[in-house]
C-alpha positions, 0 to 999 in steps of 0.5 A: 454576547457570550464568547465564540463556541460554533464550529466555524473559525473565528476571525484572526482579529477578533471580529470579522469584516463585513467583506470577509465573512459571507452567508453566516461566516463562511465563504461557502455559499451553501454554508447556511441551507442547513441551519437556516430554517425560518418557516416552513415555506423557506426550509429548502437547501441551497436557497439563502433567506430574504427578507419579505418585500426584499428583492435579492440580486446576486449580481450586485453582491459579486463585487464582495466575493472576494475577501479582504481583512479590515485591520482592528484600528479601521473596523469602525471607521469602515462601517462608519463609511458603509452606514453613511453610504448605505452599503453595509450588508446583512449577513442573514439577508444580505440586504444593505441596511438604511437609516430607517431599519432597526438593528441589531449589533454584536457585542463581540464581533460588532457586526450589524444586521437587522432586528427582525433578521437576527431575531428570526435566526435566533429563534429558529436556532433555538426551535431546532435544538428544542426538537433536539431535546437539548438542555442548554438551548441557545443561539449563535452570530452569524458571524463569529458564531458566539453563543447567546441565550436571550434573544435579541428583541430592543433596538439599540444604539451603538453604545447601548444606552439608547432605546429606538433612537431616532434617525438625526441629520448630520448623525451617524444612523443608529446612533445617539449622538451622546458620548460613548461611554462603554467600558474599556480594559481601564478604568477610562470610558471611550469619549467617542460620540456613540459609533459602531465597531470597537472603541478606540484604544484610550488616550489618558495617561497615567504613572507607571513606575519601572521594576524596581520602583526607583523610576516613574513616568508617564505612559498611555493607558492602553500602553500601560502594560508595557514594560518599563526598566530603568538603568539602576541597579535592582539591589533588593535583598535576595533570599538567603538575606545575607546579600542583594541583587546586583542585577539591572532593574528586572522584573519577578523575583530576583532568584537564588542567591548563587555565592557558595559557602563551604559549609559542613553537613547536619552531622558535621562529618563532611563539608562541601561548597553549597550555594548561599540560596541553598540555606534553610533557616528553619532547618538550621535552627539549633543545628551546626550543619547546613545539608545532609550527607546521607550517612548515618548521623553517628552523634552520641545520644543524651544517655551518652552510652549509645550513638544515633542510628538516624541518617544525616539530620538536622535539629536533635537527635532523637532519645536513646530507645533503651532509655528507662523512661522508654521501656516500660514493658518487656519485649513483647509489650504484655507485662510491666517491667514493675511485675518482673524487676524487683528493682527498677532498672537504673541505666540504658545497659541493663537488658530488658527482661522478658516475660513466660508469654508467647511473643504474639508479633505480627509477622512480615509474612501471611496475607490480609485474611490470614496473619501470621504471629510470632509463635516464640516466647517473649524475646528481645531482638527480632523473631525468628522464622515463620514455620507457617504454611501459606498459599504463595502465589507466584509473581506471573499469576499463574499457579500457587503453592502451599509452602512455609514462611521461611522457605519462600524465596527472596525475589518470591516463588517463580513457575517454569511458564514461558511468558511469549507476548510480543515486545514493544517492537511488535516482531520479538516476543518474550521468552522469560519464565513467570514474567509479570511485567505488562508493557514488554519493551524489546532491549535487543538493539535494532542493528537496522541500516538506515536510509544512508545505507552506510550506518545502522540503527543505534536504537533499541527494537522498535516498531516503524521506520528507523529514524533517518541518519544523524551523522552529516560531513562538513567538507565539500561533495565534488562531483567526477570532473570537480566543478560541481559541488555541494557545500556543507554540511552535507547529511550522511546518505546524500547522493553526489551532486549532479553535474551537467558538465561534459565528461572529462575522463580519457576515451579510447578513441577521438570522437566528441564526447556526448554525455555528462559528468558521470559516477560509473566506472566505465563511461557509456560506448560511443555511438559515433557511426563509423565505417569498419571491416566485418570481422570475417573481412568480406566486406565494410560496413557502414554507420556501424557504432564506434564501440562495436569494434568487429561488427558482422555482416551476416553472410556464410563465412565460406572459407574452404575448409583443411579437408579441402571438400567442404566450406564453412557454414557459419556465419561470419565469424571471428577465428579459425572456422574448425574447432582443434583444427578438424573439420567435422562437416557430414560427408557428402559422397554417395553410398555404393548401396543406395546413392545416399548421402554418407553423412560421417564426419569428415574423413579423407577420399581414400577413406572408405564410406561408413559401410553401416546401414543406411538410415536416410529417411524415403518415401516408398509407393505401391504399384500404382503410385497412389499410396506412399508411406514414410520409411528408412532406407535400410540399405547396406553394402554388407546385406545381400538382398533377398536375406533374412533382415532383422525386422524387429530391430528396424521397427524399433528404429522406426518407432524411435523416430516416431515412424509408424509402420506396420511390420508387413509394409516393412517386409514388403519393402525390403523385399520387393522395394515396394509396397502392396496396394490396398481397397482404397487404390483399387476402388480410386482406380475404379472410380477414375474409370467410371469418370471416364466412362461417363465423362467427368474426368475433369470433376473431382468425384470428392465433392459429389461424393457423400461423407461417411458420418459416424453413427454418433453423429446421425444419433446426434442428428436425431436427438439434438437437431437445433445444436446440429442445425447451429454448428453446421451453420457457423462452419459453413459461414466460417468456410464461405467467408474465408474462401469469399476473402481470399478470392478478393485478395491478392497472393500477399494478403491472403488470410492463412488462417480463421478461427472461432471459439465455441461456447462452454459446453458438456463433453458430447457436444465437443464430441460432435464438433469434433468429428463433425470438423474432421468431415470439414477438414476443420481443425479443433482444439479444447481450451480450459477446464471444467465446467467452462471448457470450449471447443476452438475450431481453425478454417484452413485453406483444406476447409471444405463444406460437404456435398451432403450435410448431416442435417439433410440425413432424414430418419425413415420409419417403418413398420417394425423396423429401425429407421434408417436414413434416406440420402439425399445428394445434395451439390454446391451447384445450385442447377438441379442435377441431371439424371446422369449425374445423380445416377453416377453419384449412386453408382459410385457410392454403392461401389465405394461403400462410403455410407453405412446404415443407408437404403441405396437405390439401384437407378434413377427411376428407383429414386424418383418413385421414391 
């Protein structure tokens, strides 16, 4: 078979051993579900092909899943064994294959399989690549993958000289039980019986002489490749032929001879030592010198008038160039000297005349198109500048210019382009003008520090990482204490040993040393615990951490002050309590004006208070105590009441300590130390004496008294019932979860507060949930921007559901007329309410006047005829 050209490795020995190679070479199991195709019936993945009338147990082949290589020496002594034994496998079928089956055996791997097998394989190899429509058609081993043409159709022995032999007692099966006879790397064939597997090396000895050809012996044919050196002297003419070799007996040419002649150059003008292998026979013929010096060669030519122009070179020089057999014509080379001497010329130094024609000598400059000639009169030496006019490109390409021969510059014309391509690093870029060049390398250095941190990179600009540091110290690395070490060499940049060794450095105190060897300069603190003082010295604290020398203890200091009125209110403190010795606590003593507190700095008793205006915050009432609003004091020893008082300058007091005011409660203050009552206290008081007249003293008259809803809310109501009916659920499930929680638990698990995020939606429903949470006495916040901007509203303790819900608001229509609403009380209780409530309920709300837009009822009976 032809060699290996699968896709799959090939065995390490040249063959693969019935155990190592599984399911088509390859130790995975589904190796063959893709390229086995037998029939139609059998193309399916994942399924290894049987051979008809085979029964496949996969039991029996576990004990092979595991591989074990077969040195190339035992391959046919184990297969011989696994033949004998009927245990030898199929790799297609993975059936054992008998004394009686045909087979098949490769002639690179020397697997065997059935002939029926490895000719299905073959031909459902080759059908695939024939519906591939590809050229070269042909079939791989299961095994080793080594392609093949001819599909296998005769059974054969071992040794292939046998067609179907027949089965023998006492003879390997598939064997002939001839002599082998199969060809070998040597000219011997193998005198095995007809076996399988590879033949055995060959056994015949044969001559083998050593290097120099002085010894002979007898050696194995399959070791007749070995090389063999006697002990004598090689002594075979080396190169140069003056000398021999005087190495051992070695294989190959001897080499050069290495023995230095000092020996003169070609034109005899310098000698040097040159190695005797170095000589050129065939160069030095006819020459004195044996190398070239690289000057001019200077020797006389054979018109002995002028001196060889030629650099150092071997043989004859070449004949003068003025000779007058060489020149035969004039200069430019139109006319024979014969038609312009009338003499001919008798030396190499009489001049060469010239002709009346013009030079016509193609000239170094102009292009392939267009050439330039030399447009002078025939002259001797050579032509003077071209005054014509190219089309000079410069080196970049960029731009061309109209110019003459002989002003081109040297190094060609240059333009003012800035080339910018990125160099070869990949971070600079190139700044030349007219830059031609394709590959950019960057020639700033790279300066870079490496991964030592302690050197820099040497190299040019280049992309990457730098490499790492080279450098390395060949003396030890101790570490802090000196007990461990690294030993050298130790590359440049690597960290100081690490050592498990306790800490040897000196310690502030007496405790035991708890941590290792270390690099810092400082050691750790020590956390022994121990008992200490407290800085301001009241009491010892205990388990405090032996580094923390002055520990606190948290209490006021309490020292009494140098005023002696005040104590220290810092907490424990090192030092002095006062700052430059002053004690700078507020004074405490009462003002003469309001009893106040004087709040000045510390002054001395006999120090009068701060005479000032006094600015402590109070809470003033009106006449019957139900409205209190926040306002300073105002109050001052130098102002008499009853005065003119500068109220614009108190307001604006006011207002900077964000108290919001209006100028006639301030003047009502100031005046009358009070402030006047308003509607809400004269209709609180008159509805405290309707409770009393009808006996709800004890009933807050909030709860059956129906909120004011806004006339945005009650358009909402009208419009958008469903989203009304939505919110006013959640906040009345929110109120009575909160309230129905805390009920049940005690004082120090209550929920303080509950919150829900509301969907995004557009502005006028935030609006209502906004208004409509106020009526709860819910708070709301919006969160995010459009268009995803929600409402987060708070349940509180002050949470509370209304007695009369907006959606209980119905619109009453009537002939052209507006609908307005109809109310409806509504109580928490669920027992209906008695006429007298209800009645008290109206009563209170057509006093009050807490709705707008609403039709009230005079009585009872009105409402029930209704």
């Amino acid at each position: 078979m032809p060699e290996n050209s699968g896709g799959h490795d090939k065995p390490q020995n040249g063959y693969p051993s019935t155990h190592t190679y599984r399911r088509g070479g390859n130790n995975n199991r589904n190796h063959r579900s893709d390229d086995h195709k037998l029939n139609n019936a059998s193309r399916q993945s994942n399924r290894p092909h049987r051979r008809p009338n085979h029964r496949f147990n996969p039991r029996r082949n576990r004990r092979y899943n595991h591989e074990r290589e077969v040195p190339e020496s035992n391959q046919a002594t184990c297969l011989r064994k696994q033949i004998e034994s009927n245990s030898h496998e199929c790799m297609v079928c993975y059936d054992t294959i008998n004394a009686y089956c045909a087979t098949y055996s490769c002639s690179q791997c020397f697997n065997i399989f059935h002939l029926t097998c490895i000719r299905q394989w073959a031909q459902s190899k080759l059908e695939d690549q024939v519906d591939m429509q590809e050229t070269a058609a042909h079939w791989t081993c299961p095994a080793c993958q080594m392609p093949a043409t001819d599909l296998p159709f005769r059974y054969l022995c071992y040794c292939k000289a046998v067609i179907n032999p027949v089965f023998k007692p006492f003879i390997l099966p598939h064997s002939c039980g001839e002599k082998c006879s199969r060809s070998r790397d040597c000219d011997h064939s193998c005198p095995e019986p007809c076996h399988p597997g590879k033949c055995p090396p060959c056994m015949f000895t044969v001559v083998k002489a050593c290097h120099c050809g002085d010894h002979v012996k007898r050696v194995k044919c399959s070791e007749r490749d070995t090389e063999f050196q006697c002990s004598k002297v090689c002594g075979r003419a080396l190169n140069c032929g003056k000398h021999v070799c005087e190495a051992l007996c070695h294989p190959s040419d001897c080499g050069r001879c290495v023995h230095s002649n000092n020996l003169a150059c070609y034109c005899s003008k310098t000698k040097r030592d040159v190695s005797c292998g170095d000589e050129n026979a065939s160069e030095n013929s006819g020459s004195i010198g044996f190398w070239r010096c690289g000057a001019v060669c200077g020797r006389s030519l054979a018109c002995g008038n002028h001196k060889c122009p030629e650099l150092c070179h071997p043989l004859q020089c070449p004949p003068c160039s003025s000779d007058t057999g060489a020149v035969r014509t004039c200069p430019c080379g139109k006319t024979d000297l014969r038609k312009i001497l009338s003499t001919p010329r008798s030396s190499c130094l009489d001049p060469i005349p010239t002709c009346k024609k013009d030079c016509r000598k193609e000239l170094p400059c102009g292009n392939e198109t267009q050439k330039h000639f030399c447009t002078s009169q025939c002259h001797s030496g050579p032509c003077p500048p071209c005054q014509q006019k190219s089309l000079i490109m410069c080196t970049c390409r960029s731009m061309s210019e109209a110019m003459r021969c002989s002003d081109i510059p040297e190094g060609g014309l240059k333009c003012e382009r800035v080339c910018f391509k990125k160099k070869s690093c990949g971070r600079h870029r190139c700044n030349s003008k007219c830059c031609m060049e394709d590959n950019h390398v960057c020639m700033i250095p790279c300066n870079k520090f490496l991964t030592c941190k302690l050197h820099r990179c040497e190299e040019l600009c280049h992309k990457g990482h730098c490499l790492p540091c080279l450098r390395s110290t060949f003396t030890e690395v101790y570490c802090t204490c000196g007990k461990t070490k690294l030993d050298p060499p130790v590359a440049c940049g690597t960290p100081r040993p690490k050592c498990n060794e306790l800490c040897s450095r000196d310690h502030p105190c007496d405790h035991p040393v708890g941590h290792a060897c270390h690099y810092e300069e400082s050691c750790p603190p020590c956390a022994y615990l121990v008992n200490r003082m407290c800085m301001g010295g009241h009491q010892i604290r205990r388990h405090i951490p032996c580094h923390v020398t002055e520990p606190s203890c948290g209490d006021v200091c309490g020292k009494v002050l140098s005023c002696g009125l005040h104590q220290c209110r810092r907490g424990c403190h090192l030092g002095l309590c006062e700052v430059d010795g002053t004690c700078t606590a507020p004074c405490e003593q009462p003002r003469v004006s309001c009893g106040h507190a004087c709040r000045q700095p510390c002054h001395p008793r006999d120090t009068p208070c701060n005479p000032g205006v006094c600015f402590e915050q109070v809470k003033v009432a009106c006449r019957c105590k139900r409205r209190t609003i926040s306002l300073l004091c105002f109050k001052s020893p130098t102002v008499e009441e009853g005065t003119n008082v500068p109220l614009a300058r108190y307001m604006g007091k006011l207002r900077s300590m964000n108290i919001s005011v209006s100028q006639q409660e301030l003047h009502d203050y100031l005046t009358l130390s009070r402030v006047q009552c308003t509607e809400a206290c004269r209709l609180e008081e008159r509805n405290e004496r309707l409770a009393d007249a009808f006996g709800l003293k004890d009933v807050r008259l909030d709860s059956i008294i129906a909120p004011s809803y806004s006339q945005f809310l009650t358009s909402m109501n009208e419009k958008n019932k469903a989203f009304v009916l939505e919110v006013e659920e959640q906040f009345n499930k929110m109120i009575t979860n909160y309230k129905a929680v805390n009920e049940k638990a005690d004082t120090l698990n209550k929920i303080k507060h509950t919150y829900f995020d509301f969907k995004a939606m557009n502005r006028d429903k935030r609006r209502f949930i906004h208004e409509l949470a106020e009526i709860y006495k819910i708070g709301t916040q919006s969160f995010d921007e459009e268009p995803q901007r929600n409402v987060q509203i708070k349940i509180s303790y002050d949470s509370e559901i209304p007695p009369l819900l907006l959606s209980s608001i119905m619109p009453k229509k009537s002939n052209g007329a507006a609908s307005s609403a109809v109310i409806r009380p509504l109580l928490q209780s669920p027992v209906y309410p008695s006429p007298l409530q209800l009645e008290s309920n109206f009563q209170t709300l057509r006093l009050g006047e807490q709705v707008d837009n609403t039709v009230v009822y005079d009585s009872w009976e009105d409402y029930q005829t209704s």
